[in-house]
TIMITI-576519 format. One record per residue (C-alpha): residue in one letter; residue number from 1; x negated, y negated, z. Coordinates in Angstrom, 3 decimals. Example, Ala and Ser with C-alpha at 12.3 -4.5 7.8 and 13.67 -1.06 7.14 Angstrom:
! residues 2
(A,1,(-12.300,4.500,7.800))
(S,2,(-13.670,1.060,7.140))
//
This chain:
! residues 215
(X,1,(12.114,9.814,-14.689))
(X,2,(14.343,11.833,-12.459))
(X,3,(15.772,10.716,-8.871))
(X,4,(12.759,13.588,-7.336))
(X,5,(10.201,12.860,-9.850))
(X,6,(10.845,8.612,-8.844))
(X,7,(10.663,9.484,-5.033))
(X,8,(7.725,11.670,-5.295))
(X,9,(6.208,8.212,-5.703))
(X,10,(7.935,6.271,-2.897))
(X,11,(6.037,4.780,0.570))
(X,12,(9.526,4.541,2.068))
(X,13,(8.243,1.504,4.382))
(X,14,(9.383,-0.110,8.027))
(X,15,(6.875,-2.657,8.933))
(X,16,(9.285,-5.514,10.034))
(X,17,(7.862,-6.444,13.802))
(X,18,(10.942,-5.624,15.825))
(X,19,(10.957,-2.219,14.803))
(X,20,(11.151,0.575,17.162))
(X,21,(9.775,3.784,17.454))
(X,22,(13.428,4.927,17.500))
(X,23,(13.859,3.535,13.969))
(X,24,(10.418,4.735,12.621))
(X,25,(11.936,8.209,13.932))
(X,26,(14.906,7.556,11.583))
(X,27,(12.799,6.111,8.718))
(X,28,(11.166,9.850,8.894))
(X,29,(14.644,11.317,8.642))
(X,30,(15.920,9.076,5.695))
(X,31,(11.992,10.118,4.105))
(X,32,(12.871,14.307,3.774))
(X,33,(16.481,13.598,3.476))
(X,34,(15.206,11.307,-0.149))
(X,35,(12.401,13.429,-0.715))
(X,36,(10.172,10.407,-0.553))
(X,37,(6.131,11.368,-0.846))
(X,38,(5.464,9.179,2.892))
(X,39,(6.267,7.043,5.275))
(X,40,(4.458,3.607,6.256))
(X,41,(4.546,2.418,8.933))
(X,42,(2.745,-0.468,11.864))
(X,43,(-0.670,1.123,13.506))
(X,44,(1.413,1.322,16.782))
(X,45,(3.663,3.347,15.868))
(X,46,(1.063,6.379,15.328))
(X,47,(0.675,8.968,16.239))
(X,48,(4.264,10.124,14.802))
(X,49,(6.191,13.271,14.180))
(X,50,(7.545,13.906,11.015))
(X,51,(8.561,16.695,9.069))
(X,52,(5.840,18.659,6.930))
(X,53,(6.732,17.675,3.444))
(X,54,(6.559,14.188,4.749))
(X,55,(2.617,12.211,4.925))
(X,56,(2.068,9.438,7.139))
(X,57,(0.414,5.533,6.000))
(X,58,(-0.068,2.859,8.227))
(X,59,(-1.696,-0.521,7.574))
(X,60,(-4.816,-2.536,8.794))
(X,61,(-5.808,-6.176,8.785))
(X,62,(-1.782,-6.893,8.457))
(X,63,(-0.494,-8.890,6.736))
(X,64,(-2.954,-11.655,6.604))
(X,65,(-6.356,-9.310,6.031))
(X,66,(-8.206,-12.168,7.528))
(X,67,(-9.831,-10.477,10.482))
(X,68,(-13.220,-9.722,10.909))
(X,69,(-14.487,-6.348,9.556))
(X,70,(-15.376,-4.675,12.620))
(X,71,(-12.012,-4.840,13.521))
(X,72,(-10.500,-3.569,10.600))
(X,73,(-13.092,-0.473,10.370))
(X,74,(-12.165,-0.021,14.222))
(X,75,(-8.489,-0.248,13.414))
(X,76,(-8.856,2.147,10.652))
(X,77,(-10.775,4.488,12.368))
(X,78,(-8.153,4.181,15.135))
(X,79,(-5.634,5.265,12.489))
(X,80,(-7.486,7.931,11.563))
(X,81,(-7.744,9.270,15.125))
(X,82,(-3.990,8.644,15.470))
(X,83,(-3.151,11.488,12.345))
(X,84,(-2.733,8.922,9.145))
(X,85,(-3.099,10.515,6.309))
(X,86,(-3.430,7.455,4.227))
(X,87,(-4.504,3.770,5.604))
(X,88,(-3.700,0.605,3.346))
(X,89,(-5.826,-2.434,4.644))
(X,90,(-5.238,-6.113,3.206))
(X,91,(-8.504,-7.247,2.078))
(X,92,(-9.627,-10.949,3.120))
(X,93,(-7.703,-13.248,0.663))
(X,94,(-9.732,-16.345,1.581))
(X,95,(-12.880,-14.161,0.264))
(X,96,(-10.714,-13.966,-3.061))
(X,97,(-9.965,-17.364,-3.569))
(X,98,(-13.837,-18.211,-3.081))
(X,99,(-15.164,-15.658,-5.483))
(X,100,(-16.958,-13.581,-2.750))
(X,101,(-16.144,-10.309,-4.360))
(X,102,(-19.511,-8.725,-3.131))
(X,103,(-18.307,-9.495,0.407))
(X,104,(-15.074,-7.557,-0.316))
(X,105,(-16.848,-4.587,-1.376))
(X,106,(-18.738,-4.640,0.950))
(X,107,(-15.889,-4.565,3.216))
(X,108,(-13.819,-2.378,1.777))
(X,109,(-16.989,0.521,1.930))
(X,110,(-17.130,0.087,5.870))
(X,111,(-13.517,0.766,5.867))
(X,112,(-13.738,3.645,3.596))
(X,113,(-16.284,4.830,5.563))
(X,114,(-14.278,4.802,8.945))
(X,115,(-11.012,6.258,6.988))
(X,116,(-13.394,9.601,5.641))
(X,117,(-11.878,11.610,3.650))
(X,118,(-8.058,9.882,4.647))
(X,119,(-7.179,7.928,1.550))
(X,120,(-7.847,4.254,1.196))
(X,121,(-5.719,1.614,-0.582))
(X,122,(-6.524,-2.146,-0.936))
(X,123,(-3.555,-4.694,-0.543))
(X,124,(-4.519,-7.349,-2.787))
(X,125,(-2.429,-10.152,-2.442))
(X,126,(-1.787,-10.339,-6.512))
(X,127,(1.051,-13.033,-6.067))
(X,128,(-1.288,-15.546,-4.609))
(X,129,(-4.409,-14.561,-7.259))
(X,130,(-5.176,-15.752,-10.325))
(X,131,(-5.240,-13.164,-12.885))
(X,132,(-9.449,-13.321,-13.202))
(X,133,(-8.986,-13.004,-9.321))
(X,134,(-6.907,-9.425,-9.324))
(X,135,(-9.455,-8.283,-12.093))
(X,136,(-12.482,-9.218,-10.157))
(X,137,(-10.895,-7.675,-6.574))
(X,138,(-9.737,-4.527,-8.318))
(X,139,(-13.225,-4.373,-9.801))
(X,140,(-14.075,-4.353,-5.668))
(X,141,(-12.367,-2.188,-4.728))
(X,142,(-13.174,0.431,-7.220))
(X,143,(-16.876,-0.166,-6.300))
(X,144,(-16.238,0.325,-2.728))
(X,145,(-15.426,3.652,-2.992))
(X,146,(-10.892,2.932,-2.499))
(X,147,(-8.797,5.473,-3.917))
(X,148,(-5.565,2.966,-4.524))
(X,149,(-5.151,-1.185,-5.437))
(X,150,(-2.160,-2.117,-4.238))
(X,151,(0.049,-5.501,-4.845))
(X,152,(1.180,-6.738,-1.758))
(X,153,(2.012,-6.745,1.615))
(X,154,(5.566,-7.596,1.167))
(X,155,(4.971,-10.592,3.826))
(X,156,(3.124,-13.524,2.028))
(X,157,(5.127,-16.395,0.872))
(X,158,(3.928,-16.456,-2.846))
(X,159,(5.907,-13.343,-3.401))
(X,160,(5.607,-9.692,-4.085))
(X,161,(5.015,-7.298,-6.891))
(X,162,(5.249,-7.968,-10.644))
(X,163,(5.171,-6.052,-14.086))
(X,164,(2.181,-8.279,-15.203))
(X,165,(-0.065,-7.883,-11.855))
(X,166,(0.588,-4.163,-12.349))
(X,167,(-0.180,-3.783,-15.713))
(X,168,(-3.413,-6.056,-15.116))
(X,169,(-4.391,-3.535,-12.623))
(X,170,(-3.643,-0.336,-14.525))
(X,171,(-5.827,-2.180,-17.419))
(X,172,(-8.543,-2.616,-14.644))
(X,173,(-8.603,0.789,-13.224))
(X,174,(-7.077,3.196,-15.312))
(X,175,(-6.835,6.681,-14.186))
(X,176,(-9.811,6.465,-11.915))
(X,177,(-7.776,4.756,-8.699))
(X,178,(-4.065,4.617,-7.889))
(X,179,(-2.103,1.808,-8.031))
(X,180,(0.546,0.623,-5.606))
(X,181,(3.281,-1.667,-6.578))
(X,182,(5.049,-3.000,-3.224))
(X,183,(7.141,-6.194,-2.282))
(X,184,(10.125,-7.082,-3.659))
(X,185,(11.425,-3.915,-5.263))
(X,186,(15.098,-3.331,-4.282))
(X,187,(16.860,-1.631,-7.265))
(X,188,(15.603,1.640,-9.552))
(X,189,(15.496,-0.870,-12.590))
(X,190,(12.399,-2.790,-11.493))
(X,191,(11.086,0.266,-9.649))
(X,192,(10.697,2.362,-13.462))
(X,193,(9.490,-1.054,-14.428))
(X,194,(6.706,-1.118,-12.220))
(X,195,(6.207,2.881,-12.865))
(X,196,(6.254,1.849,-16.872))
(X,197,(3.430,-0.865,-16.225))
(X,198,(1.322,1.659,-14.772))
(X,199,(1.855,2.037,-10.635))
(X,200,(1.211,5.622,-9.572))
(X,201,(2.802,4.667,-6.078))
(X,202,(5.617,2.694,-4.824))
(X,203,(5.949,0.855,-1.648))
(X,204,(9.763,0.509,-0.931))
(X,205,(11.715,-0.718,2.251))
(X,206,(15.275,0.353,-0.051))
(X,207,(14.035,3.395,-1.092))
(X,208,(18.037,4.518,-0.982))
(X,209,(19.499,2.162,-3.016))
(X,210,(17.158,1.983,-5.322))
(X,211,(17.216,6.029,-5.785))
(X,212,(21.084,5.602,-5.608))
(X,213,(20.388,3.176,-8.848))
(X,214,(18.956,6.678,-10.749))
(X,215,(22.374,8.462,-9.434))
//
């Protein structure tokens, strides 16, 4: 894989709480100047300008995905309103843990149904799942109508992604829903990792340095 073809897959990502909306500007910037496929970025920061070759995702229920569902359907419909183009929610973790995958479907659906046609990934959490628990959520997800599983938010303490939660996923899904691989990647080696386990997408705070590693 090729420095274009790699960020072709990249959600170059700025979702640290400080941030401005003068460094979201520059995130934009950095996206077309790297060729990366989008930029994601915090629900306040919409709506945002960026340049055409560049799409815009933003997340809901961040990071802890434990609110209630009305208010991540409002937040994604918000998003929606606000010109996303794709919305990444964090489904409710504690639901995971407790086996109430029905629930999650459930929940996902209402938020697919506020996000329309915009395209839906679910953050799962993987680091802090057990293995039957990413099978079971991915399962979901798929159910619910989502377009994309995704690892992580980046922000929970058990860690980010891994080769083994991806390929778990890929197993899961197949060709029939994306899958994300974010948290934790910082250099092009575990990036084509994560590509050769099976993630279709990339979430990536370094997107530079780690296209600089395919240089």
């Amino acid at each position: 894989m090729n420095r274009s073809e790699l960020a072709q897959l990249i959600d170059h990502t700025l979702l640290k709480p400080e941030s401005t909306r003068a460094d979201v500007l520059a995130l934009a910037a950095e996206a077309e100047s790297l060729g990366t496929y989008s930029i994601c970025v915090s629900p306040s920061m919409l709506p945002v300008d960026v340049p055409p070759t560049v799409k815009v995702a933003t997340v809901i229920g961040f990071p802890s995905g434990a609110v209630k569902t009305a208010v991540k359907v409002a937040e994604a419909r918000q998003a929606v309103a606000d010109g996303a183009d794709e919305v990444d929610m964090v489904q409710n973790i504690g639901w995971a843990k407790e086996h109430r995958f029905d629930e999650i479907a459930d929940e996902i659906a209402a938020v697919k149904g506020a996000c329309g046609s915009v395209l839906l990934k679910v953050i799962l959490e993987t680091a802090a799942l057990t293995d039957e628990e990413i099978v079971e959520c991915c399962k979901a997800a798929e159910k619910a109508g989502a377009d994309f599983v995704k690892t992580s938010t980046g922000f929970h303490p058990a860690g980010g992604a891994s080769v083994h939660a991806v390929s778990l996923m890929k197993e899961t899904v197949g060709d029939r829903l994306g899958v994300k691989a974010s948290g934790g990647i910082r250099d092009a080696e575990t990036a084509l990792a994560m590509v050769s386990a099976g993630a279709t997408r990339l979430g990536l705070s370094s997107s530079k340095a780690v296209l600089d590693g395919l240089a």
